[in-house]
C-alpha positions as CSV (number, residue, x, y, z in Angstrom):
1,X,1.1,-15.3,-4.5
2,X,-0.8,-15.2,-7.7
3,X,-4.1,-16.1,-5.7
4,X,-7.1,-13.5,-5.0
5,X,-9.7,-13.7,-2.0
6,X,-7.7,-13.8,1.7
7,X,-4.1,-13.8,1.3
8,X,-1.8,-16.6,2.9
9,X,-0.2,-15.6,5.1
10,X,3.4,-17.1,4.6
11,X,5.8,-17.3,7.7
12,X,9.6,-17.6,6.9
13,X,12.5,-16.9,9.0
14,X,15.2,-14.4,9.3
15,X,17.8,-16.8,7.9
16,X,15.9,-19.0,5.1
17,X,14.2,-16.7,3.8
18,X,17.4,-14.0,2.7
19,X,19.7,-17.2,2.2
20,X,17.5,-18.7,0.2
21,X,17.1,-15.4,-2.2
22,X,21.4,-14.5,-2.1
23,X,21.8,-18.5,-3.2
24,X,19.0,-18.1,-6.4
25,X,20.6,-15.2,-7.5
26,X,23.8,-16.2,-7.1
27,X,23.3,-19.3,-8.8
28,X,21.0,-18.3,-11.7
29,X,21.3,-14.9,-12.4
30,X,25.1,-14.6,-12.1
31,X,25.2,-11.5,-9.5
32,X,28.8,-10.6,-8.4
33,X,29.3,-8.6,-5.0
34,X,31.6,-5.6,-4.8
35,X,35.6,-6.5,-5.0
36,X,37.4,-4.3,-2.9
37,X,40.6,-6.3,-3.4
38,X,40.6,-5.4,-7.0
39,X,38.0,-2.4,-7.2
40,X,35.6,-4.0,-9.2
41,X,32.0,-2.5,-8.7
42,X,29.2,-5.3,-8.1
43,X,26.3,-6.3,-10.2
44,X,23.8,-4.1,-10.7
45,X,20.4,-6.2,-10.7
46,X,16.4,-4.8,-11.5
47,X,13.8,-6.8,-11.5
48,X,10.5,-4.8,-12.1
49,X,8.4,-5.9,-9.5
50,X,6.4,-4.7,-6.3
51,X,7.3,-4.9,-2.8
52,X,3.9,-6.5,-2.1
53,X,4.8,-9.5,-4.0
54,X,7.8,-11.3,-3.3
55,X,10.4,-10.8,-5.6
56,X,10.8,-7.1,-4.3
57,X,12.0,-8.5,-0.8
58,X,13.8,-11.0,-2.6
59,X,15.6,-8.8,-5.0
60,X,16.4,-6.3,-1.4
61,X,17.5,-9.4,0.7
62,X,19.7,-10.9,-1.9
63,X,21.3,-8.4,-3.1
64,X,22.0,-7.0,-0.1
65,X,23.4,-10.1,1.3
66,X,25.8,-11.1,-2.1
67,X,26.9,-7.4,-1.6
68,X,25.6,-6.7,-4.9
69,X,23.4,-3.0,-6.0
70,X,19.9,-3.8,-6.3
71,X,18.0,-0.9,-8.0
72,X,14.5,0.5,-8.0
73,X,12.2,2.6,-9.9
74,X,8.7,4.0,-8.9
75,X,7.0,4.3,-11.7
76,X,5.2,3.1,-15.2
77,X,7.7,0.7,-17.7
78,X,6.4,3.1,-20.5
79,X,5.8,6.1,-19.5
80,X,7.2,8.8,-20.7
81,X,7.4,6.8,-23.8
82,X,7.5,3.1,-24.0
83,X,11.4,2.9,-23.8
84,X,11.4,3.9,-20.3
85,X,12.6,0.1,-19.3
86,X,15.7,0.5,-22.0
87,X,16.2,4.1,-20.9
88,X,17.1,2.7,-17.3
89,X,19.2,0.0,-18.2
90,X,21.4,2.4,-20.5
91,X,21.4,5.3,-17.5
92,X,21.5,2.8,-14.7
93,X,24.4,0.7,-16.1
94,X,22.0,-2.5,-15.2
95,X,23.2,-5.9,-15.5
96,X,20.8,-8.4,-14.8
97,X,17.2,-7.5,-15.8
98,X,14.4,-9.2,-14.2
99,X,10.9,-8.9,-16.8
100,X,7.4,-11.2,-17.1
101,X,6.5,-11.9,-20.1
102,X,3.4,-10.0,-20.1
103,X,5.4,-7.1,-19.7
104,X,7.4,-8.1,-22.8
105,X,4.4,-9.0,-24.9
106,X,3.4,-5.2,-24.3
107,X,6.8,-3.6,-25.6
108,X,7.2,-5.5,-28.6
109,X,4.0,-3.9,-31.0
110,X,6.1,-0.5,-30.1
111,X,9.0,-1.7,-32.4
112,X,12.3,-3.0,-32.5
113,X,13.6,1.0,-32.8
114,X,12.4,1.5,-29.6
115,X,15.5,-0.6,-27.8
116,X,17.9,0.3,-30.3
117,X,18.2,3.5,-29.9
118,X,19.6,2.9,-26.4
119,X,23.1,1.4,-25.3
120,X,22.2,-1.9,-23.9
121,X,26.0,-3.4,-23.3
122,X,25.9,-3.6,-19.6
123,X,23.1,-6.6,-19.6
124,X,24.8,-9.7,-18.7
125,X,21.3,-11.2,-18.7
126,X,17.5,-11.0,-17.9
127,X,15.3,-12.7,-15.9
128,X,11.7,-14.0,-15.6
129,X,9.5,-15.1,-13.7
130,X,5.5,-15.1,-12.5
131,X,3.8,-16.8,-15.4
132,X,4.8,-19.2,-18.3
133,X,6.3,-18.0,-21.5
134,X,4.9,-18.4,-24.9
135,X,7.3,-19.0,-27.0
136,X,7.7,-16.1,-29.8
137,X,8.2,-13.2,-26.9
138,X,10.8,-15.3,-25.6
139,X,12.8,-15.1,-28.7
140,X,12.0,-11.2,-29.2
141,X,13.4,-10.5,-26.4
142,X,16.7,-13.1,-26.9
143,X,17.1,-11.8,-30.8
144,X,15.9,-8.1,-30.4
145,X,16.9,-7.1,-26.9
146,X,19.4,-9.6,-26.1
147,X,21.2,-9.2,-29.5
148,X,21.0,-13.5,-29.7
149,X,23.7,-13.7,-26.6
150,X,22.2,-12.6,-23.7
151,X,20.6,-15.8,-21.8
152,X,16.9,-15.5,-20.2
153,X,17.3,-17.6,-16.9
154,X,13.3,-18.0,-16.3
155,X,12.6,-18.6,-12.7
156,X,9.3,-20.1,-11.1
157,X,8.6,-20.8,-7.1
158,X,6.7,-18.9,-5.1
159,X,6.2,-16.6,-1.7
160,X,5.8,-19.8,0.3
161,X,8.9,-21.5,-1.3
162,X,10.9,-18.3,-1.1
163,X,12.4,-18.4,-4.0
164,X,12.4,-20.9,-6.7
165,X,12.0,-24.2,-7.9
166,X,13.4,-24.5,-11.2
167,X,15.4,-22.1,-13.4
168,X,17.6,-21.3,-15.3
169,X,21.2,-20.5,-15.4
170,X,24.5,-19.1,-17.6
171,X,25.9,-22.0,-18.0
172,X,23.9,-24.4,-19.0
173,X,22.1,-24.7,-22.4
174,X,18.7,-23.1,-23.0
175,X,15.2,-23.5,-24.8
176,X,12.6,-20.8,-25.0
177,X,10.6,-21.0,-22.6
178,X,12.3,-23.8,-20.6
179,X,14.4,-23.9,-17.6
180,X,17.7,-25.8,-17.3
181,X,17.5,-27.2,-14.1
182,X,15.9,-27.3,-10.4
183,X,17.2,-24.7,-8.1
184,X,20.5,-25.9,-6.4
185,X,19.3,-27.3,-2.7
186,X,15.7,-28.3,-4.2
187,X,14.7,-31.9,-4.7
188,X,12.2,-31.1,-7.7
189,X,10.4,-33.6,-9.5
190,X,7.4,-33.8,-11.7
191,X,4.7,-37.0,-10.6
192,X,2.0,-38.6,-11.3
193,X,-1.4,-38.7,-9.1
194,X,0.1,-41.9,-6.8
195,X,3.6,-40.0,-6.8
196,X,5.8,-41.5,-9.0
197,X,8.3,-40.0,-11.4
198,X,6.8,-38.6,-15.0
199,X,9.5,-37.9,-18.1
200,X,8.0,-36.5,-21.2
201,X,4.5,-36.2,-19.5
202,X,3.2,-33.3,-18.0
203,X,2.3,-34.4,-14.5
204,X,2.8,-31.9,-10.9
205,X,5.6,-30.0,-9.8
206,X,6.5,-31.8,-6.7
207,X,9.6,-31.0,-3.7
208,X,10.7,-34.4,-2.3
209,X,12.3,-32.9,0.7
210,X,13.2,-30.0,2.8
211,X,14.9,-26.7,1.9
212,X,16.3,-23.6,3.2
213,X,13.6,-21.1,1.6
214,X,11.0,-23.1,3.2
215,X,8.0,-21.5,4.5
216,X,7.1,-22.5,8.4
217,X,3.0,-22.8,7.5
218,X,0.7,-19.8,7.1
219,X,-0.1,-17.8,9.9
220,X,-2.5,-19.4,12.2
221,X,-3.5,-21.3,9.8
222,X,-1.9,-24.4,10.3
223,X,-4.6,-26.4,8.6
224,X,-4.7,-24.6,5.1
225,X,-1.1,-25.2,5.2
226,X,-1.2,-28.6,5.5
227,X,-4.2,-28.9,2.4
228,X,-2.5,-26.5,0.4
229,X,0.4,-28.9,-0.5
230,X,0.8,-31.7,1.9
231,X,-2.3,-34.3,1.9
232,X,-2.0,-35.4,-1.7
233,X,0.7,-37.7,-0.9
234,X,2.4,-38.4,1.8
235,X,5.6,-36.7,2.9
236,X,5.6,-34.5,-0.7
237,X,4.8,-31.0,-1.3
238,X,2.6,-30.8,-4.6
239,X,2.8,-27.3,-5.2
240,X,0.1,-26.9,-7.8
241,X,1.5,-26.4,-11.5
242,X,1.8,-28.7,-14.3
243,X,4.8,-29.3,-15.4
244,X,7.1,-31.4,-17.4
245,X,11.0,-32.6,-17.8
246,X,12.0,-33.2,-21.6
247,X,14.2,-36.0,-22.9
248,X,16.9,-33.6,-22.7
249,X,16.4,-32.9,-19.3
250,X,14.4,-29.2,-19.4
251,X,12.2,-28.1,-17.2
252,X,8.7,-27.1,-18.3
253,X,5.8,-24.4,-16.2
254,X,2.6,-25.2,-18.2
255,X,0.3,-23.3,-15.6
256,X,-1.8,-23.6,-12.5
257,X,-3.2,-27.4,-12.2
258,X,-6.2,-25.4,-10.9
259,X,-6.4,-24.1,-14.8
260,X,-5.8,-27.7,-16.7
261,X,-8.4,-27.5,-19.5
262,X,-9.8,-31.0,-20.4
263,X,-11.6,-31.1,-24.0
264,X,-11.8,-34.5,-26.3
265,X,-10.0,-36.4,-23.4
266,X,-6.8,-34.6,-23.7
267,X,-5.7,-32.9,-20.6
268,X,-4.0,-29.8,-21.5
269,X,-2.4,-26.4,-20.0
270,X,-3.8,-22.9,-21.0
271,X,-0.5,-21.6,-22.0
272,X,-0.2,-24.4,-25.0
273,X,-3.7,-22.2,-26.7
274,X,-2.3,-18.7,-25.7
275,X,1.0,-19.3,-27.1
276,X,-0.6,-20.1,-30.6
277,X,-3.1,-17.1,-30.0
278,X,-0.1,-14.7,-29.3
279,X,1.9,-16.1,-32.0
280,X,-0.4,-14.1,-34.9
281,X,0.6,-10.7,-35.3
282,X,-2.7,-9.5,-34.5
283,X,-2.7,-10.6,-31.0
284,X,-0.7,-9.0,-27.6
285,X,-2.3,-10.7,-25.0
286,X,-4.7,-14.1,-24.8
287,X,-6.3,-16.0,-22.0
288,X,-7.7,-19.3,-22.5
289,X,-10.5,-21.1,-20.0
290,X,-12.4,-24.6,-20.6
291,X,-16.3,-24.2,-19.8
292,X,-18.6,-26.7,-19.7
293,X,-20.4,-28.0,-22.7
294,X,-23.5,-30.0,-23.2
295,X,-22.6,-31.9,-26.5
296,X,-18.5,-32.5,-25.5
297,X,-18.1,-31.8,-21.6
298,X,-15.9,-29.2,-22.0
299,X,-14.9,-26.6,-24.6
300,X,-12.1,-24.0,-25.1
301,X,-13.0,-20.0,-24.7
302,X,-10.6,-17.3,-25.2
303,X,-10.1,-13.8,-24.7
304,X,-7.7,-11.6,-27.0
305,X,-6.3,-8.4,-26.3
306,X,-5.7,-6.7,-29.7
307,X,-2.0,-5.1,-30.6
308,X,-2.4,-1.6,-31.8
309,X,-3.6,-1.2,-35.4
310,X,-6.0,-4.1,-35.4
311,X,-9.7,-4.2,-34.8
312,X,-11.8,-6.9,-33.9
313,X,-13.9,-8.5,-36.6
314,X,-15.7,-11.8,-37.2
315,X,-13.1,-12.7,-39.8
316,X,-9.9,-12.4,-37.2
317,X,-12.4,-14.2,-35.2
318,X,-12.2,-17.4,-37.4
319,X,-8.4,-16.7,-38.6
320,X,-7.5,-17.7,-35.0
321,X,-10.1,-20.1,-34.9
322,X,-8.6,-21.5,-37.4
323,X,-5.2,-21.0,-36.2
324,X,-5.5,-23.0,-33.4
325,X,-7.7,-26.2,-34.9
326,X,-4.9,-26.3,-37.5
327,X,-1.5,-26.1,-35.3
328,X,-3.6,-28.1,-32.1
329,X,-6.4,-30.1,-34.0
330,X,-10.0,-29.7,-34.4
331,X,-11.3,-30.6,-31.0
332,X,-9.5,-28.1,-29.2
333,X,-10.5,-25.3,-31.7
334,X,-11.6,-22.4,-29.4
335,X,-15.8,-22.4,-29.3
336,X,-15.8,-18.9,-28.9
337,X,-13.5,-15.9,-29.4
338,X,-13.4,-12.7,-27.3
339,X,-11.7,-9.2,-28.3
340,X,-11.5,-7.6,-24.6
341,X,-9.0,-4.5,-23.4
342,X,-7.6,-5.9,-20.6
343,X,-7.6,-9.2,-19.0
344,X,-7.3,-9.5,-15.3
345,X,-3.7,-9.7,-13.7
346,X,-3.1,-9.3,-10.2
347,X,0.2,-6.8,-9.3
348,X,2.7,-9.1,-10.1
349,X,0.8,-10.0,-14.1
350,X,-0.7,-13.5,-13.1
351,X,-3.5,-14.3,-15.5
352,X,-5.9,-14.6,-13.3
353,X,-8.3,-17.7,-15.0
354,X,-10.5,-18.7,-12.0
355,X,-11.8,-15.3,-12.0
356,X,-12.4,-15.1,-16.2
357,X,-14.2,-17.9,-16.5
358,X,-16.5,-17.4,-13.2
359,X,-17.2,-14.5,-15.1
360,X,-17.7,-15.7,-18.0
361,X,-19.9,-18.2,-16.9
362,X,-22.0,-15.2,-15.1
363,X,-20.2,-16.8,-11.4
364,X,-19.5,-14.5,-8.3
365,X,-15.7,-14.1,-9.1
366,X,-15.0,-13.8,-5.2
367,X,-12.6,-11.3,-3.9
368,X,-11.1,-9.0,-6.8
369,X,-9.5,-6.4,-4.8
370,X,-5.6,-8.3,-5.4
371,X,-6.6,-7.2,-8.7
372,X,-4.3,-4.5,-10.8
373,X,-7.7,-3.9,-13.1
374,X,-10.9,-5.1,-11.6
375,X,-12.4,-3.2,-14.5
376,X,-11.9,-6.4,-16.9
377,X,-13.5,-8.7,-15.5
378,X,-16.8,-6.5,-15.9
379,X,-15.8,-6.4,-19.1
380,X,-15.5,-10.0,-19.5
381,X,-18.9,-10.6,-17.6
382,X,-20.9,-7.4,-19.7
383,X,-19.5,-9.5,-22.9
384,X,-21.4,-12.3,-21.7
């Protein structure tokens, strides 16, 4: 899940696993069965994924088990044209829409006409999930798709959780980018390095006890089960993102712990740089790394993918520089700048970091075959 080089292989039973999937989307994304009694039809819920990764079992088992309609398409989100996605909600009669934001940072340089011209009014709401959300695609897709009414219930776990941690839900207020609440049944916490309780800090996403979902370890592999999230601190799963609860209780995904950049003493998640990156209208995509430095340890290094109609030039170069000393400070102005095509995702559009910056860095990358484009990270290390 969102790792390359030999897969884990989670074991889960036939009862925690579907339970554990029916109760998320029950809970968060609002998914009503079928009502005989009255003739209602049931939900109707998409969530454009593969069935390698594990929201396509999970949007099959609980669908299945609320007595909902799950739907599937085989196919590209923008081919013929990049409406396809609205052209199946409006033909499908979908009502909850499952997106990443990747996806959605891709759509939004094709216009705003581009979902209009479709009848949207079945979405109840969407859905996200498999990386963190920068903040201005979140509200194009609330303001532009979801017409400012539709809520985004964002949604972050894992295959060896079997569902999710925290997320959101219809009833409780929102923030872009946040998520209200840990997952009903799921004793979430963010903590320190000695365990205890963090508020306002980013610290690790932690489980204090048991659920449902639970993985049983990986398969014959008992002992990278137990490393992977059990001999930090006793009798706690650290699951391996930073994270954060606000004063107002939301949740916060700021990235893989494995990815925590550290310049100028300040310890600090990619997704704070890309969101700035992203935020200029030049930009669809960024990736941010932290390489090491003679002179200050460690310094930032990003890769931008270009929306159409802009072309890479030393003066965008030191716009975003600039961009990003200005809204972050000085220190964590990016050293160097990037204009690449692609950046490496695996199926299910995790940024894949570890491999950019051993590539950047001229590193054996390891195993790139989970890879959806292999192609750019030869890019990245050809750059170099």
């Amino acid at each position: 899940s969102g790792t390359t080089g030999k897969p884990k292989g989670a074991v889960h039973t036939h009862c925690g696993f579907p339970v554990k999937a029916a109760q998320d989307m029950a809970f968060g994304t609002d998914v009503h069965p079928f009502d005989p009694a009255q003739g209602k039809p049931g939900d109707v819920i998409y969530w454009m994924s593969d069935m390698g990764w594990m929201m396509g079992p999970w949007l099959v088992f609980g669908a299945t088990l609320l007595g909902a309609t799950f739907f599937i398409y085989d196919g590209a989100p923008d081919y013929p044209g990049p409406d396809r996605l609205w052209q199946l909600v409006a033909d499908h009669q979908i009502n909850q829409l499952g997106v990443s934001p990747t996806l959605i940072r891709a759509l939004i340089p094709h216009g705003d006409e581009m979902v209009k011209k479709h009848d949207l009014s079945s979405l109840k709401c969407f859905a996200s999930t498999g990386e963190p959300w920068n903040p201005d695609p979140w509200m194009w897709l609330f303001n532009v798709v979801g017409e400012g009414k539709r809520p985004i219930i964002n949604y972050s776990g894992g295959t060896e959780i079997g569902g999710g941690i925290v997320m959101g839900n219809p009833i409780l207020p929102l923030k872009p980018a946040a998520f209200s609440a840990a997952c009903p049944g799921m004793a979430a916490d963010v903590v320190d390095d000695d365990g205890n309780s963090l508020r306002n800090q980013v610290g690790e996403l932690a489980i204090r006890a048991p659920w449902i979902g639970m993985t049983r370890g990986f398969w014959q592999e008992p002992e990278r089960y137990l490393d992977a999230y059990w001999n930090r601190i006793p009798n706690v799963w650290i699951h391996g993102d930073w994270a954060a609860i606000d004063e107002d209780g939301m949740w916060y995904i700021l990235g893989r712990s494995d990815d925590t950049i550290k310049v100028a003493g300040k310890r600090l998640g990619p997704a704070e740089i890309e969101s700035v990156l992203v935020n200029h209208e030049a930009v669809a995509e960024a990736a941010a790394i932290g390489v090491p430095d003679k002179l200050k340890g460690n310094v930032v290094v990003c890769f931008c993918v270009l929306a159409p109609g802009y072309e890479a030039s030393d003066a965008l170069r030191q716009t975003l520089q600039a961009k990003v000393a200005t809204e972050m400070g000085k220190p964590l102005q990016p050293k160097e700048i990037w204009f690449v095509t692609d950046i490496p995702k695996t199926r299910n559009a995790k940024v894949m970091r570890r491999i950019i910056r051993s590539a950047y860095l001229g590193e054996d990358p390891g195993d790139t075959s989970s890879l959806v484009n292999p192609e750019a990270v030869a890019e990245i290390g050809q750059g170099r």
